[in-house]
C-alpha positions as CSV (number, residue, x, y, z in Angstrom):
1,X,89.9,-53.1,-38.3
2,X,88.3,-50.3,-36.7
3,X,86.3,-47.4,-37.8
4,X,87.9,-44.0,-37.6
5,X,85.8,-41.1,-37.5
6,X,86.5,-38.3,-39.6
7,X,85.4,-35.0,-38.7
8,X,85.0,-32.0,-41.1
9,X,85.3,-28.9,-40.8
10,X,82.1,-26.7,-40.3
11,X,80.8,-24.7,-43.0
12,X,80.0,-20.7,-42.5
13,X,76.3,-21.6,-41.6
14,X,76.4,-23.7,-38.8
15,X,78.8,-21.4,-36.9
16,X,76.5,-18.6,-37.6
17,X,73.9,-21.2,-36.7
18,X,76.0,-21.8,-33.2
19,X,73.8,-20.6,-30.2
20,X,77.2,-19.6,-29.1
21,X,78.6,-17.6,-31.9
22,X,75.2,-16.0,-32.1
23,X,75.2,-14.3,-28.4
24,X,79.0,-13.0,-29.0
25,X,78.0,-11.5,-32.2
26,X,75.0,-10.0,-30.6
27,X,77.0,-8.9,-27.9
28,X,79.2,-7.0,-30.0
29,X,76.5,-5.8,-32.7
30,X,77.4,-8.1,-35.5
31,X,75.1,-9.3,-38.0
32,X,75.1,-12.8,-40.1
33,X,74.3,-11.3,-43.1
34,X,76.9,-8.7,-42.4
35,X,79.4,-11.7,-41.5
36,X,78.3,-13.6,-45.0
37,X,78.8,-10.0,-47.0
38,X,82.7,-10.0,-46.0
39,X,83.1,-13.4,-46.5
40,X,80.9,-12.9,-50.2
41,X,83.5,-9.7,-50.8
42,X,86.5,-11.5,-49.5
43,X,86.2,-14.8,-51.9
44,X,85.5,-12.6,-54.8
45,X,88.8,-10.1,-54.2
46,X,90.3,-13.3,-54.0
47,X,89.1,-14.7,-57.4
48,X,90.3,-11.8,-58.9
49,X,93.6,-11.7,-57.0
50,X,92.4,-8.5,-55.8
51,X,93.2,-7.5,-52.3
52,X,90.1,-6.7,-50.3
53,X,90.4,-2.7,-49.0
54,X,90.2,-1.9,-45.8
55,X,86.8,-0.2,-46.2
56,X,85.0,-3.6,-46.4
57,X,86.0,-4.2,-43.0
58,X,83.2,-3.4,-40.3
59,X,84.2,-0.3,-38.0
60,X,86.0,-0.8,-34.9
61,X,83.6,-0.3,-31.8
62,X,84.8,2.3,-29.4
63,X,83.8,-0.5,-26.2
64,X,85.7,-3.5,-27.9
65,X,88.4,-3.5,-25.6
């Protein structure tokens, strides 16, 4: 029998970990802790089968074309 590898999904922190993921968010002005904030707001709206507004979304940039 042979072994099969299993691979998992990866958690919030090691993509905002990812020397990838870090340069695009510096690129377009993004913060982790703003990232982790959404995410905080988002699985809380949905524990409370709330829907999250629109006004915890980030502004648009005017150069994110």
């Amino acid at each position: 029998m042979t072994a099969r590898k299993t691979f998992a999904e990866p958690t919030v922190e090691e993509m905002l970990a990812d020397p990838i993921v870090r340069l695009v968010m510096q690129r377009d002005g993004v913060e982790a802790a703003e990232v982790r904030r959404i995410l905080q707001r988002l699985a809380a709206s949905r524990t409370h089968g709330l829907r999250p507004l629109a006004a915890d979304a980030p502004p648009a940039r005017a150069d994110a074309a």
